[in-house]
C-alpha positions in Angstrom: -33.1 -3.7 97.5 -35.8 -6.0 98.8 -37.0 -6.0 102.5 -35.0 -9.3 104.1 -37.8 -9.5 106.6 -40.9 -8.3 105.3 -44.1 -8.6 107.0 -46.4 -12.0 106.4 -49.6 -11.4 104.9 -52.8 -12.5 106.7 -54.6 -15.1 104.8 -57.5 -15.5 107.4 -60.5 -13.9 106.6 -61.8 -11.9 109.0 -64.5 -13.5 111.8 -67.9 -12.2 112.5 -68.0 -8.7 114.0 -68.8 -8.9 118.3 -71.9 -6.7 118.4 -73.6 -5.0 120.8 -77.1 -4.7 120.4 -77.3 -1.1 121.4 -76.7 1.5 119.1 -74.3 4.5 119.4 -76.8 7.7 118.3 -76.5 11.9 119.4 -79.1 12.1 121.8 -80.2 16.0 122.7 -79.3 16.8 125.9 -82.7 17.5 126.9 -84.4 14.4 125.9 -82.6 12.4 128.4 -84.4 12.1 131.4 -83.9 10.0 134.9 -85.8 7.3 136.1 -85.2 6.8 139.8 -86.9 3.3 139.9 -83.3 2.2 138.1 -80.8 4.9 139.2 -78.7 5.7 142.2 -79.3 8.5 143.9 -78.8 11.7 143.1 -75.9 13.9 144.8 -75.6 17.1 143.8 -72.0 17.5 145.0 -71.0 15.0 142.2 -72.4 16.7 139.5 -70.8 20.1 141.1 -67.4 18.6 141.0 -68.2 17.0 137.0 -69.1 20.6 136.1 -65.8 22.3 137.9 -63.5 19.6 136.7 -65.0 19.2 133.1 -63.3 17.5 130.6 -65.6 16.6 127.4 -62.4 14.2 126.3 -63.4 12.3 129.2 -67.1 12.1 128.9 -67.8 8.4 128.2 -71.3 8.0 126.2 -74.1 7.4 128.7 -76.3 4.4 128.2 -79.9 5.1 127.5 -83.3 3.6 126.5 -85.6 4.9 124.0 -89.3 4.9 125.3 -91.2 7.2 122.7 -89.5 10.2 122.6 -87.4 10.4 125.7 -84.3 8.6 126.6 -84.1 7.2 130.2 -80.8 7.1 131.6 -79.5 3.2 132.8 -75.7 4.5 133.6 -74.1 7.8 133.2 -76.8 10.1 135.3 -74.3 12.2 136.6 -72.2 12.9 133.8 -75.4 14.0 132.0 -76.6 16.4 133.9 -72.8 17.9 134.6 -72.9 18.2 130.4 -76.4 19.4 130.7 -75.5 22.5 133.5 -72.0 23.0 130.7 -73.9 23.2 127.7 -77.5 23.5 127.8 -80.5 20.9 126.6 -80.0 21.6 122.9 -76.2 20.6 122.5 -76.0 16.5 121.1 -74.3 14.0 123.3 -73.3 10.4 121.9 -75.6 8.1 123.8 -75.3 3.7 123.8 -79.5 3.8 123.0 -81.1 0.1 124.1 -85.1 0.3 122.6 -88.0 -0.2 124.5 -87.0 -1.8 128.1 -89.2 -2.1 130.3 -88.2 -0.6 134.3 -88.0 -3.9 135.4 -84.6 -4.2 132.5 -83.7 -0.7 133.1 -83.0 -2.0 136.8 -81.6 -5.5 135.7 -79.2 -3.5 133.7 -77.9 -0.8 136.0 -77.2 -3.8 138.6 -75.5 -6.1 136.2 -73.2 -2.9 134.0 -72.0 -2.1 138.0 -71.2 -5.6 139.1 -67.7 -4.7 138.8 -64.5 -4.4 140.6 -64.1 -1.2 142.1 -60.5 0.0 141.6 -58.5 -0.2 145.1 -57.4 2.5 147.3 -53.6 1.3 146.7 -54.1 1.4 142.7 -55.7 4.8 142.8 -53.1 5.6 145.2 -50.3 4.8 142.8 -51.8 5.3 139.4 -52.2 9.0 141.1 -48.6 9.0 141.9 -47.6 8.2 138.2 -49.9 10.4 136.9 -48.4 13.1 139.2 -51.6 14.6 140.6 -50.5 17.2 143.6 -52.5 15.2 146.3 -50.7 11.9 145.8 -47.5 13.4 144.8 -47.1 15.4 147.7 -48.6 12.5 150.5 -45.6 10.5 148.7 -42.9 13.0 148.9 -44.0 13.2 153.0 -44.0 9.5 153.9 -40.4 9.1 151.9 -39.3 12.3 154.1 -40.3 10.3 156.8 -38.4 7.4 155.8 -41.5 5.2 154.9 -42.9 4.2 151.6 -46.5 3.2 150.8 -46.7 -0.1 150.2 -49.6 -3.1 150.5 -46.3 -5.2 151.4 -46.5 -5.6 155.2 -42.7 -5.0 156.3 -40.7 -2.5 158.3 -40.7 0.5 156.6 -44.3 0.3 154.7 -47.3 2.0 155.0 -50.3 0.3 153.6 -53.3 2.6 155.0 -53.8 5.3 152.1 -57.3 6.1 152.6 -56.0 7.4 155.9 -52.9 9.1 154.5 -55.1 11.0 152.7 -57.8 11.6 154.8 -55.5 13.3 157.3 -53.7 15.4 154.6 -56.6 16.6 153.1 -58.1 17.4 156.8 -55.3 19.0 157.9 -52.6 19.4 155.2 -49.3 18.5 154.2 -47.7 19.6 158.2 -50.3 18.0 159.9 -49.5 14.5 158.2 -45.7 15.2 158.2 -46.1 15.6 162.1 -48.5 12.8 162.7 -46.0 10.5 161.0 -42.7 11.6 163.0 -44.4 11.2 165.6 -45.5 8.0 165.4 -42.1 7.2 164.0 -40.2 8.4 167.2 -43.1 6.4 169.4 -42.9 3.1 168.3 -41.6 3.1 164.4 -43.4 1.0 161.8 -45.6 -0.9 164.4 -47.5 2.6 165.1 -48.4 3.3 160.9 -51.6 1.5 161.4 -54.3 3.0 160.1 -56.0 4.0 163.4 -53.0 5.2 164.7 -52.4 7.5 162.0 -55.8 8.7 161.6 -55.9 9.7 165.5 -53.1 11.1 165.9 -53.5 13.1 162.9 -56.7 14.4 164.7 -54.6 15.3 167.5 -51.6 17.3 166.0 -54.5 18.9 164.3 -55.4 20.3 167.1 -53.1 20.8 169.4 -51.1 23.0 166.9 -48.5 25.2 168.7 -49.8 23.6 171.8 -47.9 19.7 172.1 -44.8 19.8 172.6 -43.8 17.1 169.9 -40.2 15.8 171.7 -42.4 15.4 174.9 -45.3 13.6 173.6 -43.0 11.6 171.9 -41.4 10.7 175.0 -44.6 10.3 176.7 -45.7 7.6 173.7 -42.7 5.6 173.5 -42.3 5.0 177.2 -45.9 4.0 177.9 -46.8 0.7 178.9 -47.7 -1.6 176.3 -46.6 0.5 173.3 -48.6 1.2 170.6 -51.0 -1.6 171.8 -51.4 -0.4 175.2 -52.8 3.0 173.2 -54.7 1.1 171.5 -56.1 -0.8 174.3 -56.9 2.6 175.8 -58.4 3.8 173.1 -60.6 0.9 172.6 -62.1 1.0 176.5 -62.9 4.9 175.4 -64.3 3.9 173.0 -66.5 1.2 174.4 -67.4 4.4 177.4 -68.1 7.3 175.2 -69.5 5.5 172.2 -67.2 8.0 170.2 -65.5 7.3 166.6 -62.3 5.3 167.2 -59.7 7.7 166.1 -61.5 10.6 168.5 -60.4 8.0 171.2 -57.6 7.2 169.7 -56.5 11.4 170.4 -58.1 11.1 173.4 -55.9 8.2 174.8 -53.1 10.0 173.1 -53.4 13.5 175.2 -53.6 11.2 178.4 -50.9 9.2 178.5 -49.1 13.2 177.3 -50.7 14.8 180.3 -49.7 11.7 182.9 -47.1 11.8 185.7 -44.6 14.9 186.0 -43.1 17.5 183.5 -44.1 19.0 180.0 -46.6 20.8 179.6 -50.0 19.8 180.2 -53.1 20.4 177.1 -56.7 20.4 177.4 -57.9 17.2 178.1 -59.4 16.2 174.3 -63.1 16.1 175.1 -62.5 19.5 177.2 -60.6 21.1 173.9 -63.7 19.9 171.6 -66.0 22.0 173.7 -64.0 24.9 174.0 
């Protein structure tokens, strides 16, 4: 029986090939070498987390240029010297080799191959999520316990500040940020989940741990003049004072509008508990 819908043959011919006019080659590890003149800098710590996280299935060819007998490095300086401390200088590594360009290209290139959008906090954020990496997956899970989901959509309920979420989760861990954002939910609800907020009052219920008494800070918060914006308005004055980071003010404006007028107990004052 004969297909009833069988697939149409092509009767273009094929167009010319796109070309690059580097040349994918295996390059020994050790003849790859960095010029500086056309490189970022080298940090150590990035080729310490490659090595500990290697993956060879993610090792995207570096791009090189063929000078003699060594190959300078125009992108990809990290990832080979992570696959140089992993394998040694003798094992082959697939290389994109450009011939005989001069510094002054070398430099021309590395500018123009990272001319490129950076991916956003908010995509890693939620590519991370889908992926189900522990870090992302579990700062989700929190801010839907708190009733919140991240979201770049300003509206009740949303949280847009990521980098913070995450900064205060990995500084503190998953309590800390579950604290920071009940209580800033029971002060002033989804105006307080700014990103300054969050970050300084992460800083204090860092602190303060087994110290604040949460229900009375929270009173203390939500009754202030001004609202969030009044602690904010605090905070800035501190700021402008001390000459301090913003969220150190921000915990600082925090413990005294907590320590002001009658009952609850009082905590070190936040520049006093720093010292101590």
């Amino acid at each position: 029986m004969s297909d009833a819908n069988p697939t149409p043959k092509s009767t273009s011919k094929p167009g010319p090939k796109i070309e690059r006019v580097a040349r994918l080659r295996w390059i020994a590890l050790g003849q790859i070498v960095v010029n500086d003149y056309a490189q970022r800098e080298h940090k150590q710590a990035r080729v310490d987390h490659l090595v500990a996280h290697f993956d060879q299935e993610q090792l995207e060819p570096p791009v090189v240029n063929q000078r003699g007998s060594r190959y300078y490095v125009m992108d990809g300086r990290h990832r080979t010297l992570a696959a140089r401390e992993v394998f040694g200088d003798t094992h082959m590594i697939q290389c994109w080799v450009y011939v005989d360009l001069t510094e002054r290209q070398e430099a021309e290139y590395f500018l123009r191959k990272n001319d490129t959008l950076t991916v956003a906090a908010m995509d890693k954020y939620r590519i991370g999520v889908n992926a189900e990496r522990e870090t992302e997956s579990d700062i989700d899970r929190i801010v839907r316990a708190c009733g919140y989901v991240v979201s770049k959509q300003k509206a009740e309920g949303t949280i847009g500040a990521v980098g913070t979420l995450r900064r205060v989760y990995e500084r503190g861990g998953a309590r800390v940020l579950s604290r920071t954002l009940r209580m800033i939910d029971g002060s002033w609800g989804s105006a307080g989940m700014d990103a300054a907020v969050i970050d300084g009052i992460g800083l204090l219920c860092g602190r303060y741990n087994g110290e604040l008494q949460d229900e009375h800070a929270v009173a203390k918060l939500h009754n202030m003049r001004g609202g969030v914006n009044g602690l904010m308005g605090k905070a800035a004055l501190i700021k402008k004072q001390t000459l301090m980071p913003l969220n150190q003010c921000v915990a600082a404006a925090a413990v005294e509008v907590i320590n002001s007028g009658k009952g609850g107990k009082k905590i070190a004052g936040w520049w006093k508990a720093e010292v101590a």
